[in-house]
C-alpha positions in Angstrom: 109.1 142.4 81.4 111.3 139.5 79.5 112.4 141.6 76.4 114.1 138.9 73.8 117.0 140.2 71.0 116.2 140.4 67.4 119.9 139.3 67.1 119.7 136.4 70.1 122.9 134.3 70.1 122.2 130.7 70.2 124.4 127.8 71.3 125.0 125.1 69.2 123.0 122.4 71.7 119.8 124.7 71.6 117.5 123.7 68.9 114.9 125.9 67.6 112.4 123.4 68.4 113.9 124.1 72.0 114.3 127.6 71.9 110.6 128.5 71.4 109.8 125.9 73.8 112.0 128.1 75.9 110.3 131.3 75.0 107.2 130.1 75.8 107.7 128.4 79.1 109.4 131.8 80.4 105.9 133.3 80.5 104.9 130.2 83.2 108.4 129.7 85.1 106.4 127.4 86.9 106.5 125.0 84.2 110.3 124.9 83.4 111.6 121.8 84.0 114.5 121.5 81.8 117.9 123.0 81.7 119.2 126.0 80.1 121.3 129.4 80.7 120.1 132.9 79.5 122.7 135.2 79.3 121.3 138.9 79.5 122.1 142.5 79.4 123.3 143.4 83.0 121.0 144.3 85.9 123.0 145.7 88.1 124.6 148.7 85.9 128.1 146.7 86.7 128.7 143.5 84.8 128.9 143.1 81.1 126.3 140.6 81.1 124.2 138.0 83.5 124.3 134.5 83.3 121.2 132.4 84.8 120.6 129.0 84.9 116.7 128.9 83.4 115.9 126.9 86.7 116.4 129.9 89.1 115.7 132.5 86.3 113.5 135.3 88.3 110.8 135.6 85.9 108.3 136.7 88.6 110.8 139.2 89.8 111.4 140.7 86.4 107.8 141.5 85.5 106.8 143.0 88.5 109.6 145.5 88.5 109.8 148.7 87.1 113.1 147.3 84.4 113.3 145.1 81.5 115.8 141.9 81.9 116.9 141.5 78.4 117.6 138.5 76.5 120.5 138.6 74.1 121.5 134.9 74.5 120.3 131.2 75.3 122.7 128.4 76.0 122.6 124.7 77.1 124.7 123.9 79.8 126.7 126.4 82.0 130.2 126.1 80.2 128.1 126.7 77.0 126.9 129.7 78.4 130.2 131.1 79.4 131.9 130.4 75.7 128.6 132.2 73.7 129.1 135.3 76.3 132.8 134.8 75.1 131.4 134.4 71.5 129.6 137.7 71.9 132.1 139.9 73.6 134.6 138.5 70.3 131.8 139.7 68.4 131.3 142.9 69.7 135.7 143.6 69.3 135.5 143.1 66.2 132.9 145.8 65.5 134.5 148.2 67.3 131.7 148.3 70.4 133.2 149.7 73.8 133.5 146.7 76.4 131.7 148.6 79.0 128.2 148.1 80.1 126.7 150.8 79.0 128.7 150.1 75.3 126.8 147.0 75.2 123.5 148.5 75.9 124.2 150.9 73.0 124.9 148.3 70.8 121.8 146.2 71.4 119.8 149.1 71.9 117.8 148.6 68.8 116.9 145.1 69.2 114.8 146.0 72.1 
């Protein structure tokens, strides 16, 4: 299931216009046809987060399995992507969260 934040981080290129746009094609990932990045809490147990280019974003994948991906930011191009995961792990410092994955996960627990 595609599980969205209540505190999503948003680059500055991604209009909210855009973003529900976004939201909304992610239920048909047939119909994207427009570029994007989602950065999400991690998969594999491993990383801090994932970073997916809304083109090859496994939305078919994620709601047949048995976990949630979750959505904690949206992003225009790649490098965008990489300076909001940046953005957030600055964020996350300067509230005191532990920079490991399962820190992370405790910190955006509730927004899921």
């Amino acid at each position: 299931m595609i599980m969205w934040s209540s505190r999503l981080f948003v680059s500055d290129s991604i209009k909210e216009k855009k973003l529900n746009k976004i939201k909304k094609k992610l239920e048909k990932p047939d119909k994207l046809r427009f570029g994007a990045h989602l950065i999400t809490l991690n998969t594999n147990g491993k990383d801090l987060f994932d970073i997916y280019n809304i083109l090859f974003f496994p939305a078919r994948h994620f709601k047949k399995e048995a976990y949630d991906v979750k959505i904690i930011g949206v992003a225009g191009k790649e490098e965008e992507a990489k300076e909001l995961a940046g953005g957030v792990i600055a964020k996350l410092v300067k509230e005191g969260v532990e920079l490991t994955p399962e820190g992370i996960k405790g910190y955006f627990k509730e927004d899921f």
